[in-house]
C-alpha positions, -999 to +999 in steps of 0.1 A: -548+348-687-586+354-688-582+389-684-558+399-717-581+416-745-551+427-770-516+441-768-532+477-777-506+487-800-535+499-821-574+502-813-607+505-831-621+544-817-645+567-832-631+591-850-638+628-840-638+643-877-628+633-911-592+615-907-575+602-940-550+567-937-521+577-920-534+612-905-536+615-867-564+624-844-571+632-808-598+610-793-601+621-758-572+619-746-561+592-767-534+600-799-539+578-829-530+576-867-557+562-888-550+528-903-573+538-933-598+568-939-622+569-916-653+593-914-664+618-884-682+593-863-671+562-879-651+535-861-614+533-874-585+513-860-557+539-848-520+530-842-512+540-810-469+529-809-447+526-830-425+550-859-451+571-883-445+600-902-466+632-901-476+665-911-455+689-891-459+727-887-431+735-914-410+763-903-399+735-869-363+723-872-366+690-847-335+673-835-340+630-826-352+629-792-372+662-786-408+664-778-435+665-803-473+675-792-505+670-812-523+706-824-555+693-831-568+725-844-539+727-872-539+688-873-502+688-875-474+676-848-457+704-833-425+712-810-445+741-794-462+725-760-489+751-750-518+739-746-509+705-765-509+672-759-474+652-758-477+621-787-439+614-786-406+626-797-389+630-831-376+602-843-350+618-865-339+652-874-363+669-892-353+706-914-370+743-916-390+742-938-400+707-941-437+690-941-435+658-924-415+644-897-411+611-882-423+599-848-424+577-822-451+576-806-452+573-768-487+558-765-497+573-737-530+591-724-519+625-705-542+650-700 
């Protein structure tokens, strides 16, 4: 096919602010975890699917299977929707208090 670029399981974006390997960031309305550190401004390659594990607000208990949005301000993965924006759902249980939790990312852009 003359049309096929990648599979997009992970792009190269400019990153929005500072964003260690393995740390998420919004880009638009695009979710990522950074493949390495990457600067404010600098291009990074993001993983956009897949299992990751993230910083979590810490007083969640998540059950496998429930929601998980993106606070950018905090920069950690939430169950709380509000104003944020869906990345996936909790790929296991995760406890109160606990500071990461695992994934799955949906790879999708919603506004």
């Amino acid at each position: 096919m003359k049309t096929y670029i990648q599979d997009g399981e992970a792009l190269e974006l400019t990153a929005p602010y500072d964003v260690a390997s393995g740390g998420g960031a919004l880009v638009g309305s695009i979710f990522g975890v950074a493949k390495s550190d990457v600067l404010s401004g600098a291009l990074g390659v993001f993983q956009l699917t897949g299992v990751v594990e993230l910083a979590k607000v810490s007083a969640q208990a998540w059950t496998a299977g429930v929601l998980l949005y993106w606070d950018d301000s905090a920069k950690l993965v939430t169950s709380t929707a509000s104003t944020h924006k869906l990345i996936g759902v909790a790929a296991a249980a995760a406890v109160n208090p606990s500071a990461v939790g695992w994934i799955r990312l949906n790879g999708s852009f919603i506004s």
